[in-house]
DSSP file (Angstrom, degrees, kcal/mol; ACC not computed):
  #  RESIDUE AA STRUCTURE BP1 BP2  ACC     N-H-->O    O-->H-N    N-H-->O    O-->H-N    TCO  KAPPA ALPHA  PHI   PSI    X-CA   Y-CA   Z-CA
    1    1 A X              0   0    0      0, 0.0     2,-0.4     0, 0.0     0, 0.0   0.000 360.0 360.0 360.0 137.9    4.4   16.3  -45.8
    2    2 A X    >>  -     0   0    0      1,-0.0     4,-1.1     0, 0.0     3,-1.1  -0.779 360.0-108.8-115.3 133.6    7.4   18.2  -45.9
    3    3 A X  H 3> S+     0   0    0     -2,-0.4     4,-2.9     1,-0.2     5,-0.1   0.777 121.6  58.3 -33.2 -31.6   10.8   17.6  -43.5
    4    4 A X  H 3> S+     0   0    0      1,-0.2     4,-2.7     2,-0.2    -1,-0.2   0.999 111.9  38.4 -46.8 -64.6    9.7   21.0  -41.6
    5    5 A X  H <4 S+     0   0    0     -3,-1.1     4,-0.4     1,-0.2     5,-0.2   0.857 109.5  55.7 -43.1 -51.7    6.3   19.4  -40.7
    6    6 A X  H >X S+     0   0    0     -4,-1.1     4,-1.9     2,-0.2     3,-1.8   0.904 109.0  47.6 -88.2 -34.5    7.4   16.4  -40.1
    7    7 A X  H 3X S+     0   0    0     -4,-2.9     4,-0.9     1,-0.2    -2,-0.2   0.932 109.9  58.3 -22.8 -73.2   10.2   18.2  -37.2
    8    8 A X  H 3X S+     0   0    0     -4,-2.7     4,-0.8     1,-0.2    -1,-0.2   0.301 107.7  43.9 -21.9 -32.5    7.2   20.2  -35.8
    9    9 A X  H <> S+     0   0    0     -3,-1.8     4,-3.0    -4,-0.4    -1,-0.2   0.652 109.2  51.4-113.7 -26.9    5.3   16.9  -35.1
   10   10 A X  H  < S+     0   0    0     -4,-1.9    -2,-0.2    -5,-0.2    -3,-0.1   0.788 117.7  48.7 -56.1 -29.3    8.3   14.8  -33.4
   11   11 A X  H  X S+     0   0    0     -4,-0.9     4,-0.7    -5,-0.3    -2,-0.2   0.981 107.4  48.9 -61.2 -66.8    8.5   17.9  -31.4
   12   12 A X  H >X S+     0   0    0     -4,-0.8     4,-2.8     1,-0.3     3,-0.5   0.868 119.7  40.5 -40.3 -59.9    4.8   18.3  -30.5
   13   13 A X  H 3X S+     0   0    0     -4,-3.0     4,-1.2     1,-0.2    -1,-0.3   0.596 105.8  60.1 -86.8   7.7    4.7   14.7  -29.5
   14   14 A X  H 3> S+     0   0    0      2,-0.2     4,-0.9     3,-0.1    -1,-0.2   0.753 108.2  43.7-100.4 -14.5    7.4   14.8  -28.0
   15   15 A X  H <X S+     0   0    0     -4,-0.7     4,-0.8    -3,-0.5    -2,-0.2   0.867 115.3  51.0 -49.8 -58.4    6.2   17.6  -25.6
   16   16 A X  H  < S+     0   0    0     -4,-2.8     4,-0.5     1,-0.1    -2,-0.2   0.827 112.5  40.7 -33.8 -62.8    3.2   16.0  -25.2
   17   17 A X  H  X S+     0   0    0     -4,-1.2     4,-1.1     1,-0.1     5,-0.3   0.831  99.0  79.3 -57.9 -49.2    4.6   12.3  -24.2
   18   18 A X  H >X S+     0   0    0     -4,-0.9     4,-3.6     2,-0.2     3,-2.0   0.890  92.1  43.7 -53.2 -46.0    7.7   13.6  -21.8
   19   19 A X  H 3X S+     0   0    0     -4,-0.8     4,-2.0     1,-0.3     5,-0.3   0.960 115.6  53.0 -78.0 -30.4    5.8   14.5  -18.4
   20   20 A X  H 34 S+     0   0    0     -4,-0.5    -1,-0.3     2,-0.2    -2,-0.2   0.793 108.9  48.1 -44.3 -28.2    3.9   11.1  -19.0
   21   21 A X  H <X S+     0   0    0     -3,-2.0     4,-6.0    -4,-1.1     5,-0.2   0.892 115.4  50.4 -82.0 -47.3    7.3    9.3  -19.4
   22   22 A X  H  X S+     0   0    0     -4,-3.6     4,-0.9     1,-0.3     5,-0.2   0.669 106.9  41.3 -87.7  -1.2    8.4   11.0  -16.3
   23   23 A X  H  X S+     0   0    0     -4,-2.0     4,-1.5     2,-0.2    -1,-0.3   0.651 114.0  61.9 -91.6  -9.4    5.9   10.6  -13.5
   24   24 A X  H  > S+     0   0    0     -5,-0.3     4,-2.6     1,-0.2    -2,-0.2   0.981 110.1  38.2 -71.2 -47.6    5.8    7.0  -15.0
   25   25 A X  H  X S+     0   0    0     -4,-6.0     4,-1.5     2,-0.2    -1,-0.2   0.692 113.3  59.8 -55.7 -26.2    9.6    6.8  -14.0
   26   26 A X  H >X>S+     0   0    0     -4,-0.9     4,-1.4     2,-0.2     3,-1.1   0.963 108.1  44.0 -55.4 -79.6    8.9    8.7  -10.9
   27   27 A X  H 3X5S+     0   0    0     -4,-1.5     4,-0.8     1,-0.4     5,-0.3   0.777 106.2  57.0 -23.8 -57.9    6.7    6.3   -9.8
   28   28 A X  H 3X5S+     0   0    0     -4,-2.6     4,-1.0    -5,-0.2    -1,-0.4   0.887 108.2  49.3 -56.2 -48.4    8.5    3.6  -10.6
   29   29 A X  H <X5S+     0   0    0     -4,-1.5     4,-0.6    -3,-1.1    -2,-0.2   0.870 107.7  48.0 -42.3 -62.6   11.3    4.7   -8.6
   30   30 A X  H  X5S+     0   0    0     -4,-1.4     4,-1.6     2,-0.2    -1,-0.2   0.739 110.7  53.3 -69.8 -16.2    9.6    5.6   -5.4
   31   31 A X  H  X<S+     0   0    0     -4,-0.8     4,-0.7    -5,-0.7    -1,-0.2   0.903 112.5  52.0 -82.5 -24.8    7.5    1.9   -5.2
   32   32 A X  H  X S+     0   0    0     -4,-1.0     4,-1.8    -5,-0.3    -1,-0.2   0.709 102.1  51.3 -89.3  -1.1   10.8    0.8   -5.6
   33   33 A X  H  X S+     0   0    0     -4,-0.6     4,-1.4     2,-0.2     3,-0.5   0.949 111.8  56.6 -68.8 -52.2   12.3    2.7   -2.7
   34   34 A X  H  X S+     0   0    0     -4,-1.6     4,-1.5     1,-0.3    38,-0.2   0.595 104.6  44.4 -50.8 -28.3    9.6    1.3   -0.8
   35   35 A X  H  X S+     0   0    0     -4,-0.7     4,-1.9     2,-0.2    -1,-0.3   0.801 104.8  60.6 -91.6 -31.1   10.2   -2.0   -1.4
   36   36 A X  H  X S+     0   0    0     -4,-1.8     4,-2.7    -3,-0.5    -2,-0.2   0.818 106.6  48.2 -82.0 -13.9   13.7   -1.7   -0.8
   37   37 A X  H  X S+     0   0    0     -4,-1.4     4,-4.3     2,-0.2     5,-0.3   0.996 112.4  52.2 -57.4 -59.4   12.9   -0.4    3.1
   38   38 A X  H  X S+     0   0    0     -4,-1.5     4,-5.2     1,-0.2     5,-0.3   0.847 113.8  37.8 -41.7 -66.7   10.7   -3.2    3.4
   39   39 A X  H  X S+     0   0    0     -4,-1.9     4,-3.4     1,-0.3    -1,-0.2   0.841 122.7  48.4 -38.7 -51.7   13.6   -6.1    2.0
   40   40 A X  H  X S+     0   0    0     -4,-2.7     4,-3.0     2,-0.2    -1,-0.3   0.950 106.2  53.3 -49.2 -59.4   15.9   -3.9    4.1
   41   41 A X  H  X S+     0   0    0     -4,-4.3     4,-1.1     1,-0.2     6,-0.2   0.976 123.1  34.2 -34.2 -61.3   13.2   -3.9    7.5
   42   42 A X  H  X>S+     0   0    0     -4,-5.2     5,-2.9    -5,-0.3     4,-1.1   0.892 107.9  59.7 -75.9 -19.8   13.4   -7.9    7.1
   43   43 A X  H ><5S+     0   0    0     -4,-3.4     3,-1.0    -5,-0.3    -1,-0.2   0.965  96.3  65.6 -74.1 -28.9   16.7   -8.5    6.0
   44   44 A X  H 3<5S+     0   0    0     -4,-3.0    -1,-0.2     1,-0.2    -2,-0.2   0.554 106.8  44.5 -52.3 -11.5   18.0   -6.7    9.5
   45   45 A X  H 3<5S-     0   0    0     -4,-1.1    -1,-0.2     2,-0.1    -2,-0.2   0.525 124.2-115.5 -86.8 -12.6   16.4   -9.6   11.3
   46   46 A X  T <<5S+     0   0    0     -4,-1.1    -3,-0.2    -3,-1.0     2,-0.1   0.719  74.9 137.2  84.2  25.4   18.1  -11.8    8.6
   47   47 A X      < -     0   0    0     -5,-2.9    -1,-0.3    -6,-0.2     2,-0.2  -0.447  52.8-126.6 -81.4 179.5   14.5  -12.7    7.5
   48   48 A X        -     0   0    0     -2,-0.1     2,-0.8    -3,-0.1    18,-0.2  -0.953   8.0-132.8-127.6 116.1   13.4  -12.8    3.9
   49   49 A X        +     0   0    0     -2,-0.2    14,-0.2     1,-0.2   -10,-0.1  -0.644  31.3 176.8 -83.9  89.7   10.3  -10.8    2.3
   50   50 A X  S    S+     0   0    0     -2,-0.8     2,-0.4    12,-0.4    13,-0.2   0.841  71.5  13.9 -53.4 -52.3    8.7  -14.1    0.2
   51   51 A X  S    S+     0   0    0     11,-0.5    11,-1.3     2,-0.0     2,-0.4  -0.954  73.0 152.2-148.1 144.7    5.8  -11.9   -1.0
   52   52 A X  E     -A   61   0A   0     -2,-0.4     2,-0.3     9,-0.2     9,-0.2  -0.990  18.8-161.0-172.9 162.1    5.1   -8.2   -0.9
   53   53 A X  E     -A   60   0A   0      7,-2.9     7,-2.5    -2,-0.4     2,-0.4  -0.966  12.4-149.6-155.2 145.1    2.9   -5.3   -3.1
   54   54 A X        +     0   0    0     -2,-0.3     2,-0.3     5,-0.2     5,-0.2  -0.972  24.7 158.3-121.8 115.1    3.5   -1.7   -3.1
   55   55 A X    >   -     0   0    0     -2,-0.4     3,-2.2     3,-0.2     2,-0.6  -0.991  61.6 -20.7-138.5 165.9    0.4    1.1   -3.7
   56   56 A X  T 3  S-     0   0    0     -2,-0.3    77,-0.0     1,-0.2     3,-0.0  -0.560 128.2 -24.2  68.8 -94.7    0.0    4.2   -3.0
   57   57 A X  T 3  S+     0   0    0     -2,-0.6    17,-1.0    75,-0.2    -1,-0.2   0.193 121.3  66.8-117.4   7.6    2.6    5.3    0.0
   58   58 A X  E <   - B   0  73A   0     -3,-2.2     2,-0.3    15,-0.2    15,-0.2  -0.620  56.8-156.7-124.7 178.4    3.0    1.6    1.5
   59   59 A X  E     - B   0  72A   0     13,-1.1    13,-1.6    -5,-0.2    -5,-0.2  -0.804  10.7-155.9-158.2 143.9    4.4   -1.7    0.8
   60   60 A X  E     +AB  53  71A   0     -7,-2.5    -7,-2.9    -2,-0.3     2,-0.3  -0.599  16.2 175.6-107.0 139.8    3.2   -4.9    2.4
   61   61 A X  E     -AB  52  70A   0      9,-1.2     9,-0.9    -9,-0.2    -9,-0.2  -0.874  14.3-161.9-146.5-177.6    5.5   -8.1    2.7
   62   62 A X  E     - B   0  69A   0    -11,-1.3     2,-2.1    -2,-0.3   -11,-0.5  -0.525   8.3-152.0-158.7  80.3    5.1  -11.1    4.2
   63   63 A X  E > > - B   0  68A   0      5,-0.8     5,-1.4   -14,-0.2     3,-1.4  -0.586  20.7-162.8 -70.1  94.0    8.0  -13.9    5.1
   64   64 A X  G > 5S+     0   0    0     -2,-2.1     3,-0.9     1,-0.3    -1,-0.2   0.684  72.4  57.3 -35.4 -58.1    6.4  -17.1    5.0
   65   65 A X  G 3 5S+     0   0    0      1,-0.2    -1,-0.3   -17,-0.1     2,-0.1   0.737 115.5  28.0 -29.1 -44.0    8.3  -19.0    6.5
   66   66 A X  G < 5S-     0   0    0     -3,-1.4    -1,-0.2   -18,-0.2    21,-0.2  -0.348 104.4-118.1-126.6  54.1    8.7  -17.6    9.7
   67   67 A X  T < 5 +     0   0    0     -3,-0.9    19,-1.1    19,-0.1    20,-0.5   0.450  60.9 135.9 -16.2  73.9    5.2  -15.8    9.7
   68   68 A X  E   < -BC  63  85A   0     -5,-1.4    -5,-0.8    17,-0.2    17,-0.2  -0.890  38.6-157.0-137.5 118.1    5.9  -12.2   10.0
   69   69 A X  E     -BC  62  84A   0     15,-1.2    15,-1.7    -2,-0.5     2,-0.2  -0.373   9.7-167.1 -71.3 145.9    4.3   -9.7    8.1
   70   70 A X  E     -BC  61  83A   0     -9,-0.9    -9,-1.2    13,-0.2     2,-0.2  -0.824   5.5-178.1-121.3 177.0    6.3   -6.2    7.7
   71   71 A X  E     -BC  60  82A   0     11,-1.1    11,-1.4    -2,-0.2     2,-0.4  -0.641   5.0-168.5 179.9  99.8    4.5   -2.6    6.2
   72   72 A X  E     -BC  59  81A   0    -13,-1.6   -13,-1.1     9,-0.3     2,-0.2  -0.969   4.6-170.2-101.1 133.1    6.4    0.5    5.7
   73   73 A X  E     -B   58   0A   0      7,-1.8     2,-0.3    -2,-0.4   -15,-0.2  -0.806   8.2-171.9-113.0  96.3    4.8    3.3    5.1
   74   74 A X        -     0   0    0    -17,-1.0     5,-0.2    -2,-0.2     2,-0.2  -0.776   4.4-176.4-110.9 124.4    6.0    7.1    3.9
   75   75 A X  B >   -D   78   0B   0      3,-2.3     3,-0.6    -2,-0.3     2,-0.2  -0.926  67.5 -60.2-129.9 115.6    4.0   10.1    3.7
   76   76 A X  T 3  S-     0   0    0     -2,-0.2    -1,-0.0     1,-0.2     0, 0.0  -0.621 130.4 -10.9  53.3-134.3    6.2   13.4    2.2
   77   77 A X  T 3  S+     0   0    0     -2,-0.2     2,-0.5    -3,-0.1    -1,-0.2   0.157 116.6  99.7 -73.7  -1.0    8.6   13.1    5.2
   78   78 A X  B <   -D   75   0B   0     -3,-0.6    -3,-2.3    -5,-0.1     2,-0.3  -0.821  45.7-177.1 -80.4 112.8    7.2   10.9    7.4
   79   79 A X        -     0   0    0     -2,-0.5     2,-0.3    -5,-0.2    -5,-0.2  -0.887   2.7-175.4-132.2 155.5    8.2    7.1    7.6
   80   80 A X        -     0   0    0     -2,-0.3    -7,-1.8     2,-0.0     2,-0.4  -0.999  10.3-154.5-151.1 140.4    6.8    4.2    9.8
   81   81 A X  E     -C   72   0A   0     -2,-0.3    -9,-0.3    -9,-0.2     2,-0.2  -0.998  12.2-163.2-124.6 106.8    8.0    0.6   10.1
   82   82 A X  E     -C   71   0A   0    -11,-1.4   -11,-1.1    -2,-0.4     2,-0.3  -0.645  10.7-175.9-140.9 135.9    5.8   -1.8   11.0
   83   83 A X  E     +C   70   0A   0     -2,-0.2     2,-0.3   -13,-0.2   -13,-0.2  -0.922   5.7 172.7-158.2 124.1    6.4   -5.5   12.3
   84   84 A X  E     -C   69   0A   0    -15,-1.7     2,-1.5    -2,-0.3   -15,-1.2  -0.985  21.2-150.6-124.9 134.2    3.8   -8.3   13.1
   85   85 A X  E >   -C   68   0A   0     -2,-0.3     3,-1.6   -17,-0.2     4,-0.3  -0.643   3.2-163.2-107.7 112.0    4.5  -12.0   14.1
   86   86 A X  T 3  S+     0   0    0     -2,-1.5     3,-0.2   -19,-1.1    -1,-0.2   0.567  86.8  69.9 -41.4 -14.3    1.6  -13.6   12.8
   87   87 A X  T 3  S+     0   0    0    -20,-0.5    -1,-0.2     1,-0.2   -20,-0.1   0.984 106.2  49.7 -68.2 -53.9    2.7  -17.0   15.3
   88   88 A X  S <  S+     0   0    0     -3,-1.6    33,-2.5    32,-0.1    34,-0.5   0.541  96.9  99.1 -66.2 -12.8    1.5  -14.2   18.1
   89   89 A X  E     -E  120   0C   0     -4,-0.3    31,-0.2    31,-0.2     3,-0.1  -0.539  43.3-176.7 -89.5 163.8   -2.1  -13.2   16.2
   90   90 A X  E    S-     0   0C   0     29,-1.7     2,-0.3     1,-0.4    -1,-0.2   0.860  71.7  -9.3-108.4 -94.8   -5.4  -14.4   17.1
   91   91 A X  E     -E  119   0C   0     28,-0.9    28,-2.5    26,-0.1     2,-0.7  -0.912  55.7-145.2-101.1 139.7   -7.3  -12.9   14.6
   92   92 A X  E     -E  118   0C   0     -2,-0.3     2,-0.4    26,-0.2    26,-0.1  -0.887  20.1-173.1-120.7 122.5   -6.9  -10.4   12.0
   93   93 A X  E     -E  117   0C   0     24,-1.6    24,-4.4    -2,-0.7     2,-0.5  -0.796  23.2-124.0-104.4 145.5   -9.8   -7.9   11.0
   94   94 A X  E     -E  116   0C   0     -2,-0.4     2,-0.3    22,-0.2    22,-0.2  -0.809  19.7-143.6-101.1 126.2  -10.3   -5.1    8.1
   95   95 A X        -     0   0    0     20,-3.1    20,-0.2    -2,-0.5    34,-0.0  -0.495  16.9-171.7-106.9 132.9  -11.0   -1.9    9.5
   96   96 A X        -     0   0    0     -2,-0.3     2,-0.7    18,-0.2    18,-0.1  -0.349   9.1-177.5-137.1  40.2  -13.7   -0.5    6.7
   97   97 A X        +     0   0    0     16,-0.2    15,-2.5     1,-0.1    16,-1.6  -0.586  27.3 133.3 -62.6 105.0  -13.9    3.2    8.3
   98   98 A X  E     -G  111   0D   0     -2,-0.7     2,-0.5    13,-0.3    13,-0.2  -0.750  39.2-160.9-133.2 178.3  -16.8    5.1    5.9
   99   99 A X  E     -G  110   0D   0     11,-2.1    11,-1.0    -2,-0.2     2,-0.5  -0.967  22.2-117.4-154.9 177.2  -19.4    6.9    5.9
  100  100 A X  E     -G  109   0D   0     -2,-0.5     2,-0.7     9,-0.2     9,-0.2  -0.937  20.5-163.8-124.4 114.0  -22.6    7.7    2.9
  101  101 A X  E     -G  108   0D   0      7,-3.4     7,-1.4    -2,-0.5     2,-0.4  -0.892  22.9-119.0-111.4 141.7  -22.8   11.0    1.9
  102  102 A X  E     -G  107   0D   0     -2,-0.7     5,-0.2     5,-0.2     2,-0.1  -0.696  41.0-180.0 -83.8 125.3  -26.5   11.8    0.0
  103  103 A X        -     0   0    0      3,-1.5     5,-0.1    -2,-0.4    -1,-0.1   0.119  40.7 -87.7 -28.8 169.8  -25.8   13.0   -3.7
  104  104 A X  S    S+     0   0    0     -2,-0.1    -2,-0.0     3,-0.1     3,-0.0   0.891 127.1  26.9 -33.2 -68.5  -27.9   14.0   -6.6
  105  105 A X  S    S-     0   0    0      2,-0.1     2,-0.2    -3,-0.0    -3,-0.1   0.662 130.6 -64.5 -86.2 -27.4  -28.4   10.9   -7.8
  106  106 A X  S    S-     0   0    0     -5,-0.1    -3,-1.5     2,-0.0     2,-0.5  -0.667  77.5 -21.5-176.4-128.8  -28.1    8.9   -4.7
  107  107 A X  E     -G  102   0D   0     -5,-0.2     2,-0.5    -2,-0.2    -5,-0.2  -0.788  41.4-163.3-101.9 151.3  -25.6    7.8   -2.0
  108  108 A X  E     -G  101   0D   0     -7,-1.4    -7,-3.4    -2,-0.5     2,-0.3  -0.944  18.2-135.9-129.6 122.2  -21.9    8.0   -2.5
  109  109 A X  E     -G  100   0D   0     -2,-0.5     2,-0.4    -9,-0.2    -9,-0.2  -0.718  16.9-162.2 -71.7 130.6  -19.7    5.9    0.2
  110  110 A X  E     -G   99   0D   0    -11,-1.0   -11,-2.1    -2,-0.3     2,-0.5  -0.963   8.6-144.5-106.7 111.8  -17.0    8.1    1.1
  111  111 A X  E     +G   98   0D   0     -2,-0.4   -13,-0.3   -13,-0.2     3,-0.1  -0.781  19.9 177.4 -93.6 155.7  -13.8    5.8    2.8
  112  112 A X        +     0   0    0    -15,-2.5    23,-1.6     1,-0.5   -14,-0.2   0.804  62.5   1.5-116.9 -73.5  -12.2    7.7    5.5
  113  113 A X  E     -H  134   0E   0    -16,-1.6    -1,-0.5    21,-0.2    21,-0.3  -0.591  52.9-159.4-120.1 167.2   -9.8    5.1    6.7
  114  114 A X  E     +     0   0E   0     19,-1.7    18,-2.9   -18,-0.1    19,-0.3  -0.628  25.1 152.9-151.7 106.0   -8.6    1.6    6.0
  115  115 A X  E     -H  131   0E   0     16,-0.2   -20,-3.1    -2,-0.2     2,-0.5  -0.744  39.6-131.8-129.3 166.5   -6.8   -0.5    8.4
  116  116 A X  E     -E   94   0C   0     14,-2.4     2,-0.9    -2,-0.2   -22,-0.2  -0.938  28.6-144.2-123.0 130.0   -6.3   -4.2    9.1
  117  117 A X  E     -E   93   0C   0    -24,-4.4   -24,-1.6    -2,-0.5    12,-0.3  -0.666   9.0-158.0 -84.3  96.2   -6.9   -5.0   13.1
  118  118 A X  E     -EF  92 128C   0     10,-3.7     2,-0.8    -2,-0.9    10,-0.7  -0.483   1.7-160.9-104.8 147.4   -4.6   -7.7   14.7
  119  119 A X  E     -E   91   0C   0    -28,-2.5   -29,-1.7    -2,-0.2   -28,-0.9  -0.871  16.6-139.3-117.3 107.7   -5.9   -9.3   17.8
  120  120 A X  E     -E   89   0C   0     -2,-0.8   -31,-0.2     6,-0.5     3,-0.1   0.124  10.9-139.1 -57.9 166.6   -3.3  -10.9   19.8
  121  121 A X  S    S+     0   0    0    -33,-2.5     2,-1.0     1,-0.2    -1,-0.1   0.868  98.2  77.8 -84.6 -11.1   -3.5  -14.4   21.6
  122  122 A X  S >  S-     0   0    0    -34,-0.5     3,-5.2     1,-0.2    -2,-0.2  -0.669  83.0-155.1 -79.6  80.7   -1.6  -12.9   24.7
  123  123 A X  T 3  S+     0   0    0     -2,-1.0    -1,-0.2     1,-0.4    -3,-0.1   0.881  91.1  61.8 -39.8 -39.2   -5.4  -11.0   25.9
  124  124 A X  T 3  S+     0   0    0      1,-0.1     2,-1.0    -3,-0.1    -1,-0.4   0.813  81.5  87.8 -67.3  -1.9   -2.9   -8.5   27.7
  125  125 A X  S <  S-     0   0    0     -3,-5.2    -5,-0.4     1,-0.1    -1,-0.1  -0.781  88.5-119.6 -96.6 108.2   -1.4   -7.6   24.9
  126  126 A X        -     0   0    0     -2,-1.0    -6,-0.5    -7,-0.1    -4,-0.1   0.507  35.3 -88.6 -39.8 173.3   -3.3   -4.5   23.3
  127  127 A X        -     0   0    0     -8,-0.1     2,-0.4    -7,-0.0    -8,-0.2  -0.140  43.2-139.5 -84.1 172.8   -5.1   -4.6   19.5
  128  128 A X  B     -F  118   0C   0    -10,-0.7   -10,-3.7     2,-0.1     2,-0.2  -0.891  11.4-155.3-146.2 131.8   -2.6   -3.5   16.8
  129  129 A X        -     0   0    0     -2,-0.4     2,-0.3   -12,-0.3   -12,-0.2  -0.771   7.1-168.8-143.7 127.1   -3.7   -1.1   13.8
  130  130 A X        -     0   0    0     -2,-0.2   -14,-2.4   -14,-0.1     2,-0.4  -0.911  17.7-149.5-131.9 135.8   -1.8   -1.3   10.7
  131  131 A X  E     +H  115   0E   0     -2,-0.3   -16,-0.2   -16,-0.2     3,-0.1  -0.846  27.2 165.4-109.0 125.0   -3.2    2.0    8.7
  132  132 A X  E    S+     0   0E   0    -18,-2.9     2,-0.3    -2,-0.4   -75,-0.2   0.400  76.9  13.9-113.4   7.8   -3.1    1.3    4.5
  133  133 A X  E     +     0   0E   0    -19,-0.3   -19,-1.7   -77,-0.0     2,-0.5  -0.888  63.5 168.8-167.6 129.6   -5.3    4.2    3.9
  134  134 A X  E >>  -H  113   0E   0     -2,-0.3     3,-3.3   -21,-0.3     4,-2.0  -0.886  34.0-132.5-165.9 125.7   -6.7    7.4    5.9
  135  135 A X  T 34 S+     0   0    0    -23,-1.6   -22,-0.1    -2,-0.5    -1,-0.1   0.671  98.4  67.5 -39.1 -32.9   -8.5   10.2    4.4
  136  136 A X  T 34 S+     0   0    0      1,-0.2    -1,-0.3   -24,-0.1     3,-0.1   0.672 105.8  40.7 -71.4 -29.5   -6.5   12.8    6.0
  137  137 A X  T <4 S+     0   0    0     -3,-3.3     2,-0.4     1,-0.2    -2,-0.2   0.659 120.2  32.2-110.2 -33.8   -3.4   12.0    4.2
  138  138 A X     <  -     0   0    0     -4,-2.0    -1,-0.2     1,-0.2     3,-0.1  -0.966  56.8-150.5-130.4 144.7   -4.7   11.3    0.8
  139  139 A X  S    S+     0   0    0     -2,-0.4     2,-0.4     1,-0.2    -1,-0.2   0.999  77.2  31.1 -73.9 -55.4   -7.4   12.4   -1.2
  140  140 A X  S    S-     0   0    0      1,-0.1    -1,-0.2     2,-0.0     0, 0.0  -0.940  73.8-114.1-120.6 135.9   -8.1    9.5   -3.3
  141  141 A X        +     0   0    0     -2,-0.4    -1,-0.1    -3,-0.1   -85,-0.0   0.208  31.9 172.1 -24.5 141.3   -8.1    5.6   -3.2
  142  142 A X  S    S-     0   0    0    -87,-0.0   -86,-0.2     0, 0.0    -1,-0.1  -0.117  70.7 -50.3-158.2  34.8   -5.6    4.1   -5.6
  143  143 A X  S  > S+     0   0    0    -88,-0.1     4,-2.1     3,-0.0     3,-0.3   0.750 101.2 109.4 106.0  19.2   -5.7    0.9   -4.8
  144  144 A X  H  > S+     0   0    0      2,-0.2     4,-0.9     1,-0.1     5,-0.1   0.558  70.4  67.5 -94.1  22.1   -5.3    0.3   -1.5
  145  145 A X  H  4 S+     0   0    0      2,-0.2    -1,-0.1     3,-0.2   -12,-0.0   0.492 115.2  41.8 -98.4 -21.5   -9.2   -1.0   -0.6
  146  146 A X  H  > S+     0   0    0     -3,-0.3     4,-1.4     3,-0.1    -2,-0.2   0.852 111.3  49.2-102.2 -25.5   -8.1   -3.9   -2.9
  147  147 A X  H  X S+     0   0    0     -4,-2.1     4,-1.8     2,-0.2     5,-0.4   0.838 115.6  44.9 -38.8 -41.7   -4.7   -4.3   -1.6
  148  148 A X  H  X S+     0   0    0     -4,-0.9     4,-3.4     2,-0.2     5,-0.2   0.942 108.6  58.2 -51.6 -44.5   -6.2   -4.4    2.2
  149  149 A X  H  > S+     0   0    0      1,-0.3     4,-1.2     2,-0.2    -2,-0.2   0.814 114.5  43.4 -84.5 -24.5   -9.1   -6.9    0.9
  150  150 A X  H  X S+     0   0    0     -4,-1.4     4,-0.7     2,-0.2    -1,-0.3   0.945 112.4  41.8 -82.4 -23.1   -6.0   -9.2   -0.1
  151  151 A X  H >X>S+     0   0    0     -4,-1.8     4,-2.8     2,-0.3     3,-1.9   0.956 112.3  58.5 -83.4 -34.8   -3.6   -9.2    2.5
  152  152 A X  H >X5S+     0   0    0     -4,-3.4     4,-2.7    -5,-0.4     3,-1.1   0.888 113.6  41.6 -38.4 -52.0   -6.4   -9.5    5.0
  153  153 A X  H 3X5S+     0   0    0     -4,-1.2     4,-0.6     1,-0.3    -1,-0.3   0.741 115.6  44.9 -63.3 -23.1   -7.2  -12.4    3.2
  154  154 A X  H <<5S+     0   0    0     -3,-1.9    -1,-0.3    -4,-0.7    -2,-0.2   0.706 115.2  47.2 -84.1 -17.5   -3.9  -13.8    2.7
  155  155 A X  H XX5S+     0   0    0     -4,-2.8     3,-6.5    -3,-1.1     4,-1.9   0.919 109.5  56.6-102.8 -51.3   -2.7  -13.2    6.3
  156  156 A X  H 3<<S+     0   0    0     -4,-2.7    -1,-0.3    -5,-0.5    -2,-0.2   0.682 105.7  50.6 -51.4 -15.2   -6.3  -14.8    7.6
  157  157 A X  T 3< S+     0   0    0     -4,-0.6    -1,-0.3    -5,-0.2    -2,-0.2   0.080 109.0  58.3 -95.4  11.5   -5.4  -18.4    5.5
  158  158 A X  T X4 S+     0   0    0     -3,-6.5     3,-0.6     2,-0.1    -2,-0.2   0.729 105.2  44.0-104.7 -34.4   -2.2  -17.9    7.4
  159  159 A X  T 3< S+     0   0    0     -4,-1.9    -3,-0.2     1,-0.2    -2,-0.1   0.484 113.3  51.1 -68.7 -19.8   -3.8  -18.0   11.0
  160  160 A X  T 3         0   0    0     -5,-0.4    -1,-0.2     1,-0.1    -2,-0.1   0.227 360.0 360.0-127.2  30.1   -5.7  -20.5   10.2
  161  161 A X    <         0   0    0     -3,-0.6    -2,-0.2     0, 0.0    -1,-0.1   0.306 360.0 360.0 -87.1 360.0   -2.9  -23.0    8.8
C-alpha cells in the first residue's frame, strides 16, 4: 500500500467516524446539562442529589436523607421542575399507559405514556403525575420504561422504610 492510499483511508474513516464522535459528545453534554438543573433544583433548598439517572429528556434524583425526590425534564424549549417529599407520599404507582395494536405477525404493545403516580397521605391533597415518557413528545422509547420500573421501585422501598 502506497502513502497515497494510505491518506485516502485515514480520510475515509475519518469521515465516516466524525458525526459518530459528535452526537456521542452531544449527548454527553446535554445528560450532563440535565443533571446539572437537577444538582442545581436541590442545591437551592441546600439539599443534596445522593442518587440520580439521566435518559432520554429527564433526570431523576433522589436526596436520601431528607426523602425528596426531584425530576427535571426539557423538551426542545420547554423545561419542568419537579419536587416530591416522599415523608408526604402514601403510595407511589407506575402509570403503564398502552395500547395492542394487531400486526402481521401478531400483537405489538404500543406505550403511549409513562408516568409514576404519587398518592398523598393528606386525602385533600390531589394525586401528583410525574411524566418520564409520552408518546406525543417522542417517537421512541430509549430507556425510560426501565428507568420508571426502577425509580418506582426504589422510591416504593423508601415508603415503606
Amino acid at each position: 500500500m502506497d502513502f497515497g492510499t494510505l491518506i485516502m483511508a485515514v480520510i475515509v474513516i475519518s469521515i465516516i467516524t466524525l458525526p459518530f464522535i459528535l452526537i456521542g459528545r452531544s449527548n454527553k453534554i446535554k445528560k450532563q446539562k440535565m443533571v446539572d438543573a437537577l444538582v442545581a433544583m436541590a442545591k437551592s433548598e441546600g439539599n443534596t442529589i445522593s442518587q440520580s439517572e439521566c435518559v432520554g429528556d429527564f433526570a431523576v434524583g433522589i436526596d436520601k436523607g431528607l426523602h425528596t425526590l426531584y425530576f427535571y425534564k426539557k423538551i426542545k424549549d420547554r423545561e419542568s421542575h419537579h419536587k416530591v417529599d416522599l415523608e408526604a407520599v402514601q403510595t407511589c404507582t407506575l402509570i403503564n399507559n398502552s395500547r395492542n395494536i394487531q400486526m402481521g405477525d401478531g400483537n405489538n404493545k404500543i406505550i403511549d405514556s409513562l408516568a409514576l403516580k404519587f398518592t398523598f397521605k393528606d386525602k385533600s391533597r390531589p394525586d401528583y403525575l410525574l411524566e418520564f415518557y409520552n408518546g406525543n413528545d417522542s417517537v421512541q422509547l430509549s430507556g425510560e420504561l426501565q428507568a420508571i420500573e426502577k425509580w418506582d421501585g426504589l422510591i416504593n422501598q423508601k415508603l415503606k422504610s
